[in-house]
FINUKE-8974 format. One record per residue (C-alpha): residue number from 0; x negated, y, z. Coordinates in Angstrom, 3 decimals. Last residue first. Layout:
N
- num:east:north:up
- NUM:X:Y:Z;
...
This chain:
274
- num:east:north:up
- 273:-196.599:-12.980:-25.044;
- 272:-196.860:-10.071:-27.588;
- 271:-199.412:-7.730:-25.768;
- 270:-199.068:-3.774:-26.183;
- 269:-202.210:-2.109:-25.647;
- 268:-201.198:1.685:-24.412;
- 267:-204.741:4.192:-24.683;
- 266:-205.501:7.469:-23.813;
- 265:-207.420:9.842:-25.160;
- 264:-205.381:12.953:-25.038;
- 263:-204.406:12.308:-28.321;
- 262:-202.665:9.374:-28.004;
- 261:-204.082:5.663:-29.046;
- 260:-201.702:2.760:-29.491;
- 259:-203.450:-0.795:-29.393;
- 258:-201.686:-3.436:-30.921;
- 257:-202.358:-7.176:-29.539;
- 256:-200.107:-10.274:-31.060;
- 255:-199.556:-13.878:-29.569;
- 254:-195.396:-14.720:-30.281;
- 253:-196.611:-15.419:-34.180;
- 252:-199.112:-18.319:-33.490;
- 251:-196.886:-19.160:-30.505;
- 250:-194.452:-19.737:-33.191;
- 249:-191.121:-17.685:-33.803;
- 248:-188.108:-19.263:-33.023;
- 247:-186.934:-16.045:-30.513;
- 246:-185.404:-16.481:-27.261;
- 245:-188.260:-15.600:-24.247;
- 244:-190.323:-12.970:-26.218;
- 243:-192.548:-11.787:-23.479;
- 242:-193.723:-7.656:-23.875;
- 241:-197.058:-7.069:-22.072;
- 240:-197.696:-3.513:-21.862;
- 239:-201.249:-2.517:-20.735;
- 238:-202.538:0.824:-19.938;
- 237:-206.535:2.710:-20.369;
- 236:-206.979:5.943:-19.368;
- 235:-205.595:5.687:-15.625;
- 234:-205.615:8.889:-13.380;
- 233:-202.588:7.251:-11.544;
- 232:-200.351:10.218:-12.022;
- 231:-201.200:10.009:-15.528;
- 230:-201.091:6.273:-16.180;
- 229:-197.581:6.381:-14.885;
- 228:-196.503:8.385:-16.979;
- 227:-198.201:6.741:-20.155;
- 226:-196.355:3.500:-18.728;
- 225:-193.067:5.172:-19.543;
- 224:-193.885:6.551:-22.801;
- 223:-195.173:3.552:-23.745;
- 222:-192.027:1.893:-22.882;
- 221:-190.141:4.464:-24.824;
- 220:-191.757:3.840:-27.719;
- 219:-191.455:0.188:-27.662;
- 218:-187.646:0.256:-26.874;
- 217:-186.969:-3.213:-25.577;
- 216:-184.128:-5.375:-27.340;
- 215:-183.426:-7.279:-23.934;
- 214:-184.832:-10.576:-25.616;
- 213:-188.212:-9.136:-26.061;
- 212:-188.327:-9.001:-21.984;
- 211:-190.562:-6.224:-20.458;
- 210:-193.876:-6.309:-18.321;
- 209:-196.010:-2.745:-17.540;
- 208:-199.592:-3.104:-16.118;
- 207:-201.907:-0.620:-14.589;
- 206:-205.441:-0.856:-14.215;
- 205:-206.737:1.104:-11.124;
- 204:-210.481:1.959:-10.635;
- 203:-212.044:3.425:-7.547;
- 202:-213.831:0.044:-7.239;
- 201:-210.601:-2.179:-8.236;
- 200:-207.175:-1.509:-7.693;
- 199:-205.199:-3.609:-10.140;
- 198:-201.635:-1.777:-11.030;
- 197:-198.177:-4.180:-11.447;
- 196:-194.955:-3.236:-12.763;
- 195:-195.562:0.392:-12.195;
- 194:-192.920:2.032:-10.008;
- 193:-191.191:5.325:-10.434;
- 192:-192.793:8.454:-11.237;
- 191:-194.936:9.033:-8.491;
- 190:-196.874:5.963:-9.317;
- 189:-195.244:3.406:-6.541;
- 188:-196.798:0.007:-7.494;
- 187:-194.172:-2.185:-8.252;
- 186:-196.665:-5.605:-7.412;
- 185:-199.613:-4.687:-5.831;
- 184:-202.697:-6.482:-6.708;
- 183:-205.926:-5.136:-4.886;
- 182:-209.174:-6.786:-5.990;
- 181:-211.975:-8.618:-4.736;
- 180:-209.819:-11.634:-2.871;
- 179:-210.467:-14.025:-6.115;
- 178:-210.743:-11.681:-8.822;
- 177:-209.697:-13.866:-11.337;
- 176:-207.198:-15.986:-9.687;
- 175:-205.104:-13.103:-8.090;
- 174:-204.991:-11.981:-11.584;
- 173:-203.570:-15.701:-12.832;
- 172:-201.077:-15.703:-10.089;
- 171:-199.815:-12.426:-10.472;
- 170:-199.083:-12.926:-14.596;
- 169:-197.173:-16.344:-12.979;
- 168:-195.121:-14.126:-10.945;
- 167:-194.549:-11.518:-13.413;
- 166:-194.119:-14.141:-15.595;
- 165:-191.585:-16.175:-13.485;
- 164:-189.359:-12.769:-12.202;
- 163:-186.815:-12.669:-15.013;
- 162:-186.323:-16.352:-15.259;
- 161:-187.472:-19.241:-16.682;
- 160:-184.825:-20.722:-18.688;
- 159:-186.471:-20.795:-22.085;
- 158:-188.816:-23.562:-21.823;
- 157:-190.296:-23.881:-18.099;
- 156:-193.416:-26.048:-18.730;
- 155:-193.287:-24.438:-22.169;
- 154:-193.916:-21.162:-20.841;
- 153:-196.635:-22.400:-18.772;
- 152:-198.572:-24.143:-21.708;
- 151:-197.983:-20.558:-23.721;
- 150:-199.799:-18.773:-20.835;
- 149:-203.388:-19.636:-21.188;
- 148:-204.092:-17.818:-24.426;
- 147:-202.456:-15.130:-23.438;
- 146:-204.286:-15.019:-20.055;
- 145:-207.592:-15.082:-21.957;
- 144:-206.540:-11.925:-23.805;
- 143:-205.953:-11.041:-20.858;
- 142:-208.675:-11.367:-19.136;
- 141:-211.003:-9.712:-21.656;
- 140:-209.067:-6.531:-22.179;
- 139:-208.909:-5.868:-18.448;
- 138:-212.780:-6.258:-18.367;
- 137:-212.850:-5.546:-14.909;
- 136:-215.296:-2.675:-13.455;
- 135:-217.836:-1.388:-11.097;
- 134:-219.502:-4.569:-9.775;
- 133:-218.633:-6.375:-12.310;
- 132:-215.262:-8.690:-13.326;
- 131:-214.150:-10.292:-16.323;
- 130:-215.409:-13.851:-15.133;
- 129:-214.707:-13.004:-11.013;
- 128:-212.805:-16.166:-11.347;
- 127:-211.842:-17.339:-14.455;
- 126:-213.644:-20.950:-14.457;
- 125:-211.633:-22.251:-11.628;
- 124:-208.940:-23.309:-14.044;
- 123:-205.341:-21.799:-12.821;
- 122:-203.378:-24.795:-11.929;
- 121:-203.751:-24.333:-8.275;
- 120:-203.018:-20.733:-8.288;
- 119:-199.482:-21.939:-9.569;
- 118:-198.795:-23.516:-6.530;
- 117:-199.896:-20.584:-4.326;
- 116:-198.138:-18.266:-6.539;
- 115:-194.837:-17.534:-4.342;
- 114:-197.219:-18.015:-0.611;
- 113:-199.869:-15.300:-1.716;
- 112:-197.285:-12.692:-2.982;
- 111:-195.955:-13.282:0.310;
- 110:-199.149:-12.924:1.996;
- 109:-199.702:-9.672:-0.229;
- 108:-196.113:-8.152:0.944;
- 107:-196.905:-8.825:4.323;
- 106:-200.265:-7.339:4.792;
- 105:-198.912:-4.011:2.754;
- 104:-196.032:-3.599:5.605;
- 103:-192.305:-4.636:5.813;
- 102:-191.852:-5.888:2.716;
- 101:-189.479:-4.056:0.342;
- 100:-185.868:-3.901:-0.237;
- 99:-184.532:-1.416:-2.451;
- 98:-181.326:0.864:-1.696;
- 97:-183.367:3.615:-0.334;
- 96:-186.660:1.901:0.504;
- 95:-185.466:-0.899:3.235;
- 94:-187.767:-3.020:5.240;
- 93:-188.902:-6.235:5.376;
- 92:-190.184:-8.705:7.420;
- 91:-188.921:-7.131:10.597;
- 90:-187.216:-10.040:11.867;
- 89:-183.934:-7.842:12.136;
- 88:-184.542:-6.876:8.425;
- 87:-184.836:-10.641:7.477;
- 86:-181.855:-11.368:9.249;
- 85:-180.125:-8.752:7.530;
- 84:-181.043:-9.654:3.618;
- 83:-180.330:-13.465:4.516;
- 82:-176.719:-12.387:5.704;
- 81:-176.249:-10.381:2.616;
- 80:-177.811:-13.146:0.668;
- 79:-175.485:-15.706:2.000;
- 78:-172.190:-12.450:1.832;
- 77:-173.225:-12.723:-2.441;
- 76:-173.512:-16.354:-2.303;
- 75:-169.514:-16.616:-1.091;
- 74:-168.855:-14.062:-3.407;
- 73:-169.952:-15.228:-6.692;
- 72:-168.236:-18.249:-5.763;
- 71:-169.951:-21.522:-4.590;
- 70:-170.263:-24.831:-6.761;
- 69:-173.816:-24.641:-5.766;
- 68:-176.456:-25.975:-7.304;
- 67:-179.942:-25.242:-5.459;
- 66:-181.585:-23.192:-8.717;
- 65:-179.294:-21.714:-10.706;
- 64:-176.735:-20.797:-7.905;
- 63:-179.368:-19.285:-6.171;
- 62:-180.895:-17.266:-9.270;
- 61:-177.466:-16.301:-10.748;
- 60:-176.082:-14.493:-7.331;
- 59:-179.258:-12.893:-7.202;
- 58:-178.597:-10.872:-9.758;
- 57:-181.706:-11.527:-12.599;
- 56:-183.110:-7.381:-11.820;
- 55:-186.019:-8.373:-10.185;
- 54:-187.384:-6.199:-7.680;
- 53:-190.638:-8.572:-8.160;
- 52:-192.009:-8.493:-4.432;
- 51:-188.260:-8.029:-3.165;
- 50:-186.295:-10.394:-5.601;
- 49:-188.882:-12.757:-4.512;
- 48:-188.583:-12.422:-0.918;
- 47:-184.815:-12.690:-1.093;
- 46:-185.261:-15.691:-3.426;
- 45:-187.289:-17.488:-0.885;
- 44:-185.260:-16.567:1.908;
- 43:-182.671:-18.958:0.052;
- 42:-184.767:-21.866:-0.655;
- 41:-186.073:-22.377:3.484;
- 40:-189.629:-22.444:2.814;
- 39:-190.106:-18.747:3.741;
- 38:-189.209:-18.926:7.231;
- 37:-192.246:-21.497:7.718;
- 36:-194.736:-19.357:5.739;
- 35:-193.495:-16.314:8.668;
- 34:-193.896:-18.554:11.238;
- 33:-197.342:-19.112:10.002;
- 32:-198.098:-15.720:9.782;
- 31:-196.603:-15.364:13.584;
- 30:-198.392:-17.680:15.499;
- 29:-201.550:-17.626:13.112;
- 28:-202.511:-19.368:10.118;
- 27:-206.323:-18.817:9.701;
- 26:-206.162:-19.453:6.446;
- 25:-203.762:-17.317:5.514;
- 24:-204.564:-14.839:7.985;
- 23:-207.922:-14.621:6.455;
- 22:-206.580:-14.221:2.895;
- 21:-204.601:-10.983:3.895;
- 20:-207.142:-9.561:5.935;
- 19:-209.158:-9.894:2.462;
- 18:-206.299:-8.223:0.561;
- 17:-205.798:-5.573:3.036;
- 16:-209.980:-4.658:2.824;
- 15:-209.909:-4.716:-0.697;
- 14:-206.746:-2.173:-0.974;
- 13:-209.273:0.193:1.234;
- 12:-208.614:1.007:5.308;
- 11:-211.179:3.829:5.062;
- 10:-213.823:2.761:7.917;
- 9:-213.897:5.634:10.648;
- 8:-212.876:3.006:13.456;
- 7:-215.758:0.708:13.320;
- 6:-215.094:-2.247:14.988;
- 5:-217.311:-4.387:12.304;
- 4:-214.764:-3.065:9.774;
- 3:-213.564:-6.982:8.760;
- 2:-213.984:-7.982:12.260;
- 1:-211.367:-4.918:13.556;
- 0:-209.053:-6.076:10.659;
């Protein structure tokens, strides 16, 4: 951080700044950053870490015993993630918020975000970064429209298991992608009125995003009305709510749809069909 404000100690610490350190200590994988990548390979600190970028509601009792297996009870992976929950806190890797976990400091949570979509920033063409960016701007509209066209091959690659937390993942991945270390992604993004799905921080600007599942009958109006909220306290005019239909038989053709929903104090709620 001290290289990164040439030593000097009146620099604003900005969003841009965190996600840069962030990327250096990636790369330059130090004692405890890389003890920290080795702690998260082990399957079931993974879905603690998820659980606390995302806050997914999928109970983590489903996730674990989805994904490694386990003829164990309910209760037997409950008092694993208990255990998992405290040895994390006693590591200092996270912290708790209330009755939310949440990592430790802003450095962790983006290398953590950083480790979950690594893979999946692999498979992310190299032609989107910086495309819908400026140097004052991102053409939110732009990327993704872009992203809805690129997100039906992922969907399929997972069919209709994926869980609660892939897209927001996934939707993570490809942003990270496209601005490459010059924006601030920060998953539940605390608005003042609750938490914002995910809100871009970008020269002064901050685009926030809203994700809900078709298949858990979503109230559109009430969504907007909930992202219009946070838009205010975030001094946002423009908003995006990306609704993912994970059940229905309905064609990619028909999934795809944009709707823009103006108010009269000039602000604006796209709602993507993904």
């Amino acid at each position: 951080m001290e290289k990164i404000a040439a030593n000097d100690y009146g620099v604003v610490i900005t969003p841009e700044i965190i996600n840069l350190a962030a990327d250096n200590l990636m790369k330059r994988r130090d004692t405890h950053i890389d003890s920290l990548l080795k702690i998260m390979s082990d399957p079931e600190v993974r879905c603690v870490i998820e659980t606390t970028i995302t806050l997914s509601t999928t109970p983590f009792s489903d996730v674990l015993s989805k994904e490694e297996n386990k003829e164990e009870s309910k209760a037997q992976i409950e008092e694993s993630y208990n255990y998992m929950v405290q040895y994390l806190l006693d590591l200092g890797l996270v912290k708790k918020d209330g009755i939310t976990l949440r990592p430790a400091n802003l450095i962790y949570a983006s290398v953590m975000m950083r480790y979950i979509t690594q893979n999946i920033l692999e498979i992310i063409p190299d032609d989107v970064v910086g495309k819908w960016m400026d140097r004052t701007k991102i053409d939110m509209n732009g990327l993704l429209k872009d992203f809805q066209k690129w997100w039906p091959e992922r969907a399929e690659r997972w069919g209709n298991d994926y869980k609660e937390a892939e897209q927001q993942v996934l939707l993570s991945a490809y942003l990270l992608r496209v601005v490459n270390g010059g924006a601030s992604i920060t998953m539940e993004y605390p608005s003042g009125r609750g938490f914002a799905d995910l809100v871009v921080e970008y020269k002064g600007n901050k685009y926030v995003i809203e994700l809900k599942l078709k298949d858990n009958e979503i109230n559109c109006e009430k969504s907007i009305a909930k992202i219009l909220g946070y838009m205010d306290k975030l001094s946002a005019d423009e908003g995006w709510l990306l609704v993912f239909d994970r059940k229905s038989n309905k064609s990619w053709e028909e999934k795809i749809t944009w709707e823009s929903h103006a108010t009269e104090s000039g602000k604006t709620v796209h709602v993507l069909g993904c």
